[in-house]
C-alpha positions as CSV (number, residue, x, y, z in Angstrom):
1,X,0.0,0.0,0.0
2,X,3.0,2.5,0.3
3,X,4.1,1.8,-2.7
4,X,0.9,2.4,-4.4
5,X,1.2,5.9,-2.6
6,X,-1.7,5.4,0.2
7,X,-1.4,7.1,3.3
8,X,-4.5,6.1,5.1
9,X,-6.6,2.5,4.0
10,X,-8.1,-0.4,5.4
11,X,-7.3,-3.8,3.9
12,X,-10.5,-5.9,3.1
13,X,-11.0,-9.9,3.9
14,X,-8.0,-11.5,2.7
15,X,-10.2,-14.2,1.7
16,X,-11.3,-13.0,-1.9
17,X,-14.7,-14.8,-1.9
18,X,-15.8,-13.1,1.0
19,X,-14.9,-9.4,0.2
20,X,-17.7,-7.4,-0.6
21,X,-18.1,-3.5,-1.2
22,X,-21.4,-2.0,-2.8
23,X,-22.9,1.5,-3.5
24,X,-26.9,1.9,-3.0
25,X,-28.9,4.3,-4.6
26,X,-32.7,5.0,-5.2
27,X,-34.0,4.7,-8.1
28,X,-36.5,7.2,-10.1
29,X,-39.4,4.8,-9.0
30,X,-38.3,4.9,-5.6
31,X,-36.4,1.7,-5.0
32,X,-33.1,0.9,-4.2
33,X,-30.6,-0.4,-6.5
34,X,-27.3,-1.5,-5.4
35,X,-23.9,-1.9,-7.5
36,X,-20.7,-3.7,-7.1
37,X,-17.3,-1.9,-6.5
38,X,-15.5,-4.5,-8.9
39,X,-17.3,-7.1,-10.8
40,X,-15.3,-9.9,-9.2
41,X,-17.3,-9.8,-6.1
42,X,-19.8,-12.3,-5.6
43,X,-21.9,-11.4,-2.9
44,X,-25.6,-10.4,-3.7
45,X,-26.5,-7.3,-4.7
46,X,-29.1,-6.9,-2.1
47,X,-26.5,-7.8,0.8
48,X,-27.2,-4.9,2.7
49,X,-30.5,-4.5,2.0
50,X,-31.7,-7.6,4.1
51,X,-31.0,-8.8,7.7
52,X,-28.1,-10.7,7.9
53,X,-26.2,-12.7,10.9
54,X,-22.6,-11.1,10.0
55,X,-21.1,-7.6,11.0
56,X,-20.6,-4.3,8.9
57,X,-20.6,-0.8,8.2
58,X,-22.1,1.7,6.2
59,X,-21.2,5.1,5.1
60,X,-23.9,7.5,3.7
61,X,-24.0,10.9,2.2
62,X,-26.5,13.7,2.4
């Protein structure tokens, strides 16, 4: 990471499969649509739309 230039990061799951990072948004008809940070990932879509038994954060914007 020092190398690449970063001066502040956080280093996701080092087990690939489970690594997931997506961006919600609503949609013009008032749902939510979620996308993937890199097409790799695998999770679903909805991941943090739904209850779920594992930890995590979110960040939003206003």
């Amino acid at each position: 990471m020092q190398q690449a230039g970063i001066q502040q990061g956080m280093e996701l799951d080092i087990h690939a499969a489970m690594v997931s990072f997506t961006t919600e948004q609503p949609s013009a008809d008032g749902t939510v649509a979620g996308r993937r940070l890199l097409p790799s990932m695998q999770s679903p879509i909805d991941r943090y739309l739904i209850d779920d038994q594992r930890d995590f954060f979110y960040v939003v914007t206003r």
